[in-house]
N, C-alpha and C positions, 0 to 999 in steps of 0.2 A: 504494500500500500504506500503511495504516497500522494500528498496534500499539499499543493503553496497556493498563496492569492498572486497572482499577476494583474499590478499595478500601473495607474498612468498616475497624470496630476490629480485628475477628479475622478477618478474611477476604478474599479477592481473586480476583476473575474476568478472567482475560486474552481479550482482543479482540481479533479480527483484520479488517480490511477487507481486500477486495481489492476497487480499482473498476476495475480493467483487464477488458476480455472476452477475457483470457486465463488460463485456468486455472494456476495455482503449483503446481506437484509441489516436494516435499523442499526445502520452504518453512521455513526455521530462524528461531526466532522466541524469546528471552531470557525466562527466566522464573526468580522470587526463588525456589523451592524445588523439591527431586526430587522422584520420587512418580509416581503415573498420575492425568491430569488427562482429567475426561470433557467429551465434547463435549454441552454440555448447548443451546444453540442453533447451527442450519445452516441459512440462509435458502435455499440450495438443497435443502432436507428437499422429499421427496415428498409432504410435507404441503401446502408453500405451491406445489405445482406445480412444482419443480426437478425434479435427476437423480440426487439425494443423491450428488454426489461429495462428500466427504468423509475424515475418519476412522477410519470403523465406531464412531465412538461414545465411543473410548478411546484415550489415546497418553500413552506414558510418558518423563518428560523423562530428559533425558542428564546426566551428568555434564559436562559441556562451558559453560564460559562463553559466555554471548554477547549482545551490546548493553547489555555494564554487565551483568549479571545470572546467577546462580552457576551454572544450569542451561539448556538450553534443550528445544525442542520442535521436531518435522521433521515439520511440519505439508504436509495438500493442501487447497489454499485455489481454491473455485469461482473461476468468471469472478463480475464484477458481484456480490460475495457476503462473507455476514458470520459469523463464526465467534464462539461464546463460548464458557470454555471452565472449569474450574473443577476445583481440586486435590481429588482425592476424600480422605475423611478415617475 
């Protein structure tokens, strides 16, 4: 598993990998603000030939700290797969 935000000046996209070929259910994942953050790429999308496990598209963070970070995210994270993900505004 790995996790970082990719930042601009005003903006930030959290990343998720999983390279295990086991799929993450209620996968908790730290994020700097609340809000509902859409799942804007899912390399398991039925686009690129996956199963679209996923999201549905949208998840909204918790009040809950976690890994350093005031909110977080209970993320389903494919096998072998990549998640991006972006604070709607």
């Amino acid at each position: 598993m790995l996790c970082y935000l990719r930042r601009s000046s005003d903006d930030f996209a959290v990343v998720v990998l999983n390279f295990t070929p086991v799929p993450r259910r209620s996968y908790r994942v730290g994020v700097p603000a609340g809000g509902s953050y859409r799942e804007v790429f899912n390399s398991d999308s039925r686009l690129y030939g996956g199963t679209d496990m996923g999201n549905g598209g949208m998840v909204t963070a918790a009040d809950l700290p976690w890994m350093g970070r005031s909110h977080s995210l209970l993320l389903d994270l494919p096998p072998l797969g990549a998640l991006i993900l972006r604070p709607e505004t």
